[in-house]
C-alpha positions in Angstrom: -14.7 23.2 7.7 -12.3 22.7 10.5 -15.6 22.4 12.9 -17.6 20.2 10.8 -14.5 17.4 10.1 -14.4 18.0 14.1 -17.9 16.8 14.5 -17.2 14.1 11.8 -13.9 12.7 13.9 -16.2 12.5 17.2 -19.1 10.8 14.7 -16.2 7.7 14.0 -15.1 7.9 17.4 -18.3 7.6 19.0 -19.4 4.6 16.3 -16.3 3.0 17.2 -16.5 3.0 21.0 -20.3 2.2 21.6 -20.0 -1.6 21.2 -16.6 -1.7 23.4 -15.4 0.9 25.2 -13.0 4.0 24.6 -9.7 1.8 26.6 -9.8 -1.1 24.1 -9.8 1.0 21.5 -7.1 3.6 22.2 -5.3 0.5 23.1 -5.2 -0.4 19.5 -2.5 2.5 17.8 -0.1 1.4 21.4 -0.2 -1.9 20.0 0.9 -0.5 16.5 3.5 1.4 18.5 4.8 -2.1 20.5 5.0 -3.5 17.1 6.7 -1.1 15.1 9.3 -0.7 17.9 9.8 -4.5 18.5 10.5 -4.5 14.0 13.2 -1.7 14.7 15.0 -3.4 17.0 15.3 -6.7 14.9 15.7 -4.3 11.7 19.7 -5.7 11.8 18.3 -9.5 10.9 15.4 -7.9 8.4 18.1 -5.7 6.8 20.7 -8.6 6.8 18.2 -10.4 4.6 16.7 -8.0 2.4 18.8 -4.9 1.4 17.2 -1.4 1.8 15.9 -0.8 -1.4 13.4 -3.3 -1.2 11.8 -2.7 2.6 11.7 0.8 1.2 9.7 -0.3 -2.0 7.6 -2.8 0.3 6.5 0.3 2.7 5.5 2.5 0.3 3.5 0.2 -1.7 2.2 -1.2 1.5 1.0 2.4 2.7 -0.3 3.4 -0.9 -2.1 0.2 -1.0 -3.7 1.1 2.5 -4.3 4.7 1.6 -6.3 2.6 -1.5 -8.4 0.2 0.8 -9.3 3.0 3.2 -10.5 6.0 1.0 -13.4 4.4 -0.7 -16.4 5.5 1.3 -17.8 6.8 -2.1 -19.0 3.6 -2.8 -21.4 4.0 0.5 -22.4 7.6 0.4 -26.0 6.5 -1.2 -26.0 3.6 1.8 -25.5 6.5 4.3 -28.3 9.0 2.9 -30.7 6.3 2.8 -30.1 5.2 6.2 -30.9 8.8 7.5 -34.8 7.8 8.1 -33.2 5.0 10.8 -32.8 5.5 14.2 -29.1 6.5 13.5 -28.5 9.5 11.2 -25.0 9.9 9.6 -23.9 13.6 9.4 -22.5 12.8 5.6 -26.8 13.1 5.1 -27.1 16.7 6.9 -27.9 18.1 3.6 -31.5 16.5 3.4 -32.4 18.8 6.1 -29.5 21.4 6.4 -28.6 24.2 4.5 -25.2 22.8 3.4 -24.0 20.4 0.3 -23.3 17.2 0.1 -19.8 18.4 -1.3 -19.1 19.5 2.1 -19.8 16.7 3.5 -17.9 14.2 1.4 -14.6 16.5 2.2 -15.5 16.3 5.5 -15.1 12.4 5.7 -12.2 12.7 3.5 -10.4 14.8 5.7 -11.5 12.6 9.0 -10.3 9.8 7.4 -6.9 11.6 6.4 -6.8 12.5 10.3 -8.5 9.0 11.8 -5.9 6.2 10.3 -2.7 9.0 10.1 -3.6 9.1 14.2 -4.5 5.1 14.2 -1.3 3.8 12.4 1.2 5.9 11.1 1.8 7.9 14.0 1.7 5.3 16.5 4.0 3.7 13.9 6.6 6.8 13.6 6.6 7.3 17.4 7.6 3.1 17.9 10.3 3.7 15.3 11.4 6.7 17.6 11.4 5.2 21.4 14.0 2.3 19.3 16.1 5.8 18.9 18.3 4.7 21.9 18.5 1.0 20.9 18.5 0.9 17.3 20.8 3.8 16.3 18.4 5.1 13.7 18.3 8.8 13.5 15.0 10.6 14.4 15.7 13.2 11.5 15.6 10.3 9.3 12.5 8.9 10.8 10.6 11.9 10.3 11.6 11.8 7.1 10.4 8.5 6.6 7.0 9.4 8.1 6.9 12.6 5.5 7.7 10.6 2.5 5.5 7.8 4.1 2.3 10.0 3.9 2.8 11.3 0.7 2.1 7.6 -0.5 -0.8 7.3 1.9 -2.6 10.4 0.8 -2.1 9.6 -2.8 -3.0 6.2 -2.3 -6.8 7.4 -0.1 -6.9 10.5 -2.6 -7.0 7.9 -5.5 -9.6 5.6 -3.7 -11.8 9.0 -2.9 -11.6 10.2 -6.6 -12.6 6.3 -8.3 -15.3 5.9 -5.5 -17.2 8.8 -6.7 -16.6 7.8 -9.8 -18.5 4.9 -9.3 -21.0 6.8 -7.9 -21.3 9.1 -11.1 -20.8 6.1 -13.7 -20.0 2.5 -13.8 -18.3 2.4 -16.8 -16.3 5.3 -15.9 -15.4 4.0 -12.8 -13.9 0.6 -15.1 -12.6 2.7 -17.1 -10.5 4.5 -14.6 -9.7 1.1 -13.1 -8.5 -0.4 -16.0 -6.3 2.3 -16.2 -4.5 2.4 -12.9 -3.7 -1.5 -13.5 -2.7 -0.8 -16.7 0.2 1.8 -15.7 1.7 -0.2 -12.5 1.3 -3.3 -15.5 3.5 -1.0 -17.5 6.2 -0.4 -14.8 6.2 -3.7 -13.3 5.9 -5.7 -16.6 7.8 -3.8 -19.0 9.4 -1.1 -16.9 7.8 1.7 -19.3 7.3 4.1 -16.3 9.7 4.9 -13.8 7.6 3.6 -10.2 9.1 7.2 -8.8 6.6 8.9 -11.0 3.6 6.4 -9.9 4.6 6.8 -6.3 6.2 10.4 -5.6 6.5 9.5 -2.0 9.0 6.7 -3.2 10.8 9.3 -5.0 11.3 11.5 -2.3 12.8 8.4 -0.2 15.4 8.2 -2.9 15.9 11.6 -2.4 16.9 11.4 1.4 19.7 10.0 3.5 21.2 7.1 2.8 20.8 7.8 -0.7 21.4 11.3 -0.6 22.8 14.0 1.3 21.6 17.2 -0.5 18.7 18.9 -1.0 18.3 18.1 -4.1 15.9 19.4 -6.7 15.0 15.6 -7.4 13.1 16.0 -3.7 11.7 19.3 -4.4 10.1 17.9 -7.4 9.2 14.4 -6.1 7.3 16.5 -3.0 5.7 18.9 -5.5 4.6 16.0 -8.0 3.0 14.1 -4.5 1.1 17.3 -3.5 -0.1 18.1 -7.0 -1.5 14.5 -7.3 -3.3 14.8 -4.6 -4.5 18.2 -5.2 -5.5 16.5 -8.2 -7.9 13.8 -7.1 -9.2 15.2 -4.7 -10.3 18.5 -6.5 -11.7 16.1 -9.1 -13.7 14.3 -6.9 -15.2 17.4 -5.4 -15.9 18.2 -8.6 -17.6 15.4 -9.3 -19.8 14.9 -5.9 -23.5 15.0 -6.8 -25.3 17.9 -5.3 -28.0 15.4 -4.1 -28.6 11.5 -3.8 -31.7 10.1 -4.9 -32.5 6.6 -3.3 -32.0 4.2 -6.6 -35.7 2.6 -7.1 -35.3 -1.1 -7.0 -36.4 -3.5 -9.5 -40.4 -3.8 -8.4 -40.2 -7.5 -8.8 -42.8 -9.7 -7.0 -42.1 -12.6 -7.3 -38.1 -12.3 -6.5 -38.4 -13.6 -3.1 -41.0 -16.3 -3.9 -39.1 -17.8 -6.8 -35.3 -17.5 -4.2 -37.5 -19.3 -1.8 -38.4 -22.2 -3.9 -34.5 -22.8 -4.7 -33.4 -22.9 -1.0 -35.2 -25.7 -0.3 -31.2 -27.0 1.4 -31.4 -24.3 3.8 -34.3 -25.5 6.1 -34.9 -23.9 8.9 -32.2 -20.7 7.3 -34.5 -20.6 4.1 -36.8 -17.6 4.8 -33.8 -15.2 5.8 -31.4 -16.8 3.2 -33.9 -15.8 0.5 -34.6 -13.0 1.9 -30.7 -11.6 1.9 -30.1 -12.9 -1.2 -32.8 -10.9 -2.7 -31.7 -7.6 -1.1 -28.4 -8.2 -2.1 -29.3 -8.3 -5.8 -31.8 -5.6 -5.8 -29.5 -2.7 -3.7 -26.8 -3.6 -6.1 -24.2 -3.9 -3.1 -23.0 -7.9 -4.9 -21.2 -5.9 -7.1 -19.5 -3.9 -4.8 -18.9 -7.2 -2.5 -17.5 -8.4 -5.7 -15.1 -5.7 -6.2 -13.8 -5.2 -2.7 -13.1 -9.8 -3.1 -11.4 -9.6 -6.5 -9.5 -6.5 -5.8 -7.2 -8.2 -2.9 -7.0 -11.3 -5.3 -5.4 -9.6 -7.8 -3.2 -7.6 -5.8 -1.8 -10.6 -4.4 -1.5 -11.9 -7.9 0.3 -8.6 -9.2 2.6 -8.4 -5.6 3.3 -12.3 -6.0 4.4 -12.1 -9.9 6.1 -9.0 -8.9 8.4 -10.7 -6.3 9.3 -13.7 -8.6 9.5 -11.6 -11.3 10.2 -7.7 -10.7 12.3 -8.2 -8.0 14.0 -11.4 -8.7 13.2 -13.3 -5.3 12.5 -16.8 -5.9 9.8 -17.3 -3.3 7.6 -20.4 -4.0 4.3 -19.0 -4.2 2.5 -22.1 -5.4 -1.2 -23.1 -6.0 -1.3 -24.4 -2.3 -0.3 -20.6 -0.7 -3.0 -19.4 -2.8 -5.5 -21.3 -1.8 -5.1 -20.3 1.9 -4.6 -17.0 1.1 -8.4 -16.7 -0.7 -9.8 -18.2 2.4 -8.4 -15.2 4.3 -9.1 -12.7 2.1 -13.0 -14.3 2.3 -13.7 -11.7 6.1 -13.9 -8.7 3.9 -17.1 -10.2 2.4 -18.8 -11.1 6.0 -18.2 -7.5 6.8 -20.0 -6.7 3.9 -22.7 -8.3 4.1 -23.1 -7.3 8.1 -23.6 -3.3 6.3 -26.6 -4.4 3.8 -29.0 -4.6 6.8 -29.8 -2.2 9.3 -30.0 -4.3 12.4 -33.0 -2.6 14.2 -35.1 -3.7 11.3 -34.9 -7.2 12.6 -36.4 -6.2 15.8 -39.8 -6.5 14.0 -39.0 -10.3 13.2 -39.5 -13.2 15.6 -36.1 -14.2 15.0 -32.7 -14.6 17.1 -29.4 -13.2 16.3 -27.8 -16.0 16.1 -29.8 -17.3 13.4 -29.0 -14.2 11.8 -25.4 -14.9 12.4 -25.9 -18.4 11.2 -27.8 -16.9 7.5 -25.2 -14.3 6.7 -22.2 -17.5 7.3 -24.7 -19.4 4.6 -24.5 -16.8 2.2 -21.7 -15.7 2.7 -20.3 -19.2 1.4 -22.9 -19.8 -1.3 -21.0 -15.9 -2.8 -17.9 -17.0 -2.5 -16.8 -20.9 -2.8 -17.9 -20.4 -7.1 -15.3 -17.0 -7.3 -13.1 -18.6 -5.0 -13.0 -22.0 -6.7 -12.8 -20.1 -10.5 -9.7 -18.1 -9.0 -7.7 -20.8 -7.7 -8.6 -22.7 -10.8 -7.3 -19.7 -13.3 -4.5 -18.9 -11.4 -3.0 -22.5 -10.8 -3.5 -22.6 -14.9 -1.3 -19.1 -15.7 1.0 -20.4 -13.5 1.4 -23.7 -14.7 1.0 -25.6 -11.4 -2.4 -27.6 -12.0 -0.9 -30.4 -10.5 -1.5 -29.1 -6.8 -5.2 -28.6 -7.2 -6.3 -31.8 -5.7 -4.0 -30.0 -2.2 -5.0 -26.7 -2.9 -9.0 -26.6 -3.8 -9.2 -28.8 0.0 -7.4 -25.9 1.7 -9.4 -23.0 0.6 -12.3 -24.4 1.2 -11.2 -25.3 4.8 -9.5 -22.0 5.5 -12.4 -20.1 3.9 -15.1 -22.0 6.1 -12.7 -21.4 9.4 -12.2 -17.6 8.4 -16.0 -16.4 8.2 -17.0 -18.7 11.5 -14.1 -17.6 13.7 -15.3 -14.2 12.6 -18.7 -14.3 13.1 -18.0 -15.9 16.3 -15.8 -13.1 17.9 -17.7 -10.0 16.2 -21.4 -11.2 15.8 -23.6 -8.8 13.5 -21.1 -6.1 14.0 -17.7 -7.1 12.0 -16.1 -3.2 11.5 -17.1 -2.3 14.7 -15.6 -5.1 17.1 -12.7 -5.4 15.0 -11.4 -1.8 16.3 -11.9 -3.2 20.1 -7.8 -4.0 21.0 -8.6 -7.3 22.9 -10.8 -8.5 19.6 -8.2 -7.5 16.9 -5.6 -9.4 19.3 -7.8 -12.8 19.3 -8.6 -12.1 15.5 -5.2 -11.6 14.6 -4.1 -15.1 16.9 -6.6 -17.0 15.6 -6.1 -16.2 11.7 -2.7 -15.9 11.5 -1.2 -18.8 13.0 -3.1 -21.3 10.7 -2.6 -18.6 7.7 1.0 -18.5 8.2 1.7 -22.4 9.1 0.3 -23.2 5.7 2.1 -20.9 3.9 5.5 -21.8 4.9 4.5 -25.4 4.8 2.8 -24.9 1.0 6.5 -23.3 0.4 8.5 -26.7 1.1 6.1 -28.9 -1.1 9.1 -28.7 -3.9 11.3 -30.3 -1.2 8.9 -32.9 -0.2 5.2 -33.4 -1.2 4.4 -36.1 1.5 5.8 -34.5 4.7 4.1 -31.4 3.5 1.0 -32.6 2.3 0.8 -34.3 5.6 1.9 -30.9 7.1 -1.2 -29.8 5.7 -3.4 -32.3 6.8 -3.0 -31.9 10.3 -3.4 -27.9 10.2 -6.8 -28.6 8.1 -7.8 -30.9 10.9 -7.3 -28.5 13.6 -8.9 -26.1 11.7 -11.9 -28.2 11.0 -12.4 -29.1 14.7 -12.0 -25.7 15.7 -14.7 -24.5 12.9 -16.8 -27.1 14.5 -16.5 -25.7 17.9 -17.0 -22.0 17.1 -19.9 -22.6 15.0 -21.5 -24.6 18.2 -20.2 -21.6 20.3 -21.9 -18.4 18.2 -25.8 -20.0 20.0 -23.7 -18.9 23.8 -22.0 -16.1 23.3 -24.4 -14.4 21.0 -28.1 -16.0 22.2 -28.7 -12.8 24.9 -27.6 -10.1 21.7 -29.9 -7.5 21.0 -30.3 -5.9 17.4 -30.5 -2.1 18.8 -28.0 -0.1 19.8 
């Protein structure tokens, strides 16, 4: 097994490093290291602010909801066999022609995925909070600590993910089913406090079982670290369990006239109306909308659940109006142009007299004809639970703008190839410039609209003109930097 998650680790590193190079993307976990050491040594302001309790709650919640977002490659094991007949052969598909079972592989990519992001981000992590040793005063027992209890919540949180996606995989209505469920326990804790959040995150409870807040071993940490293991053990068994011992392509609906009758209705897209239809149409028949769906919603109403559980759990009155959602759903809108960049394989297009920028151009049309109608619905259901209607006229303006910016600034710095690029150090960085600054300007000017709804509504304004003049300059920009492309490898 130790061999074959070997081979799997070279697999992801090779995939990450063809379209960049090995430099840029080792330089990405020293940049997590820069920035972890840079938070340590302002931890005296951060801690001045917000007392110790709740920066511990925020890390473990923000590693089990990583662990979550990471651990879902169930949900593409069919996408993977079926791509086996392309030019690129995953080794998850060895067992169409190798004597071993799929089983084997699916532990295989859980455990390079354990290995991959614990080397990518919490090491790199630990090791910035440990060069601040000198500088900060922390002690490195207690950071080790912190990493230990730190990866307890990360493997539950990818052990979850692993065990739902194969879920999915076995039944639909299982897989809600099991959804509903994990909502409906952190709903329990956070909205009635009917479960202690120790026994939802063991890796939490272990904290609380450590220096500062304790100086013992205790049998509270002995339990906490035995409850974390057993989880895991848990899920992941399961999901072993529960990997099918072979993967039948899905027959699609045999529907002639399906591209015909999407073809009529794009009549708008002109010159974009054969490929629009045409991705439209493989969308709906490989089933993949409802997994874009899924992977859209699911951030929304996490930032829902951590927003009301700020104001409300915690007690923090933060002013998370109808405004800071809106330019949060336009952020959250990438993770849908990196879907739709995995329904194709690329090589296919080869065959087709067309360029890759119009390719780039199709998936930006689609991608907003999938999302402005969920977006729009969202913004219009949360502004109405939360009783703040009034902003919509602000707020439906700012989504729109910041959802439009997102997926063209994207498609401009990655192309066809979203997941990849995004590992490449120098990309991230420019990714990271140019969606945060505009994110984060509107956010804390959406939070000072209570103060004054003119200076900040004009606030707004002239960020949603910048960002409309830069949309309008990256979209020009994706015919030069992407006209000489190539669709192969």
């Amino acid at each position: 097994m130790m061999e074959f998650t070997r081979l799997f680790l070279r697999e992801e590193f090779r995939m990450h490093t063809y379209y960049t190079n090995p430099r840029m993307f080792l330089a990405f976990p020293f940049i997590v290291c820069m920035f972890s050491f840079g938070v340590a040594l302002t931890s005296d302001r951060i801690l001045a602010d917000t007392n110790l309790d709740e920066v511990m709650l925020l890390l473990h919640v923000s590693v089990f909801l990583y662990g979550l977002s990471v651990g879902a490659f169930g949900f593409m094991g069919r996408e993977y066999v079926e791509r086996q007949h392309g030019r690129r052969k995953y080794l998850v598909a060895s067992p169409l022609t190798l004597p071993i079972s799929f089983r084997k592989t699916f532990l295989g990519m859980y455990l390079r995925d354990v290995i991959f992001y614990v080397l990518l981000l919490l090491l790199p992590a630990t090791l910035g909070l440990l060069f601040s040793v000198p500088f900060s005063g922390f002690r490195w027992t207690s950071i080790v600590l912190l990493f230990l209890a730190a990866l307890v919540s990360f493997l539950i949180g990818i052990s979850l993910s692993f065990f739902a996606s194969v879920v999915y995989i076995r039944n639909h209505a299982a897989f809600i089913g099991v959804t509903v469920l994990i909502v409906g326990l952190f709903v329990a804790q956070v909205g009635f406090d009917a479960i202690p959040l120790t026994f939802l995150l063991p890796g939490l409870a272990m904290q609380h079982s450590l220096p500062p807040y304790s100086y013992a071993l205790t049998s509270e940490l002995v339990l906490s670290a035995l409850g974390g293991v057993a989880l895991i053990a848990i899920f992941v068994a399961a999901a072993y369990a529960l990997i099918p011992t072979r993967f039948s392509p899905v027959s699609p609906k045999t529907e002639t006239r399906d591209l015909p009758r999407m073809f009529e209705k794009l009549a708008f897209a002109k010159q974009y109306r054969h490929l629009l239809a045409k991705e439209l149409v493989d969308l709906r028949r490989s089933g993949t909308i409802t997994k874009m769906f899924f992977s859209f919603v699911t951030p929304l109403l996490f930032l829902s659940f951590t927003a009301w559980f700020v104001r409300t759990g915690l007690a923090i009155p933060v002013g998370f109006n109808t405004v800071f959602y809106g330019a949060m759903v336009g952020f959250f809108g990438v993770i849908l142009y990196s879907w739709l960049n995995n329904v194709d394989i690329m090589e296919y297009f080869e065959t087709l007299p067309v360029p890759p920028t119009k390719v780039i151009k199709t998936k930006i049309m689609a991608f907003l004809m999938l999302t402005s109608w969920i977006s729009l619905i969202f913004l219009l259901g949360i502004s109405f639970l939360n009783d703040d209607m009034s902003l919509l006229w602000l707020a439906i303006p700012v989504m729109f703008v910041v959802s439009i910016y997102m997926v063209v600034m994207t498609a401009y710095l990655t192309g066809l190839r979203t997941n990849t690029f995004l590992f490449d150090a120098n990309i991230l960085l420019k990714f990271t410039a140019m969606s945060m600054l505009p994110d984060v300007c509107l956010v804390i000017i959406s939070f000072t609209i209570d103060r004054s709804l003119f200076f900040a509504s004009l606030g707004i304004l002239v960020v949603c003109s910048i960002l409309i003049l830069t949309t309008f300059i990256l979209y020009k920009g994706i015919d030069d930097k992407w006209k000489r492309a190539e669709f192969t490898d």
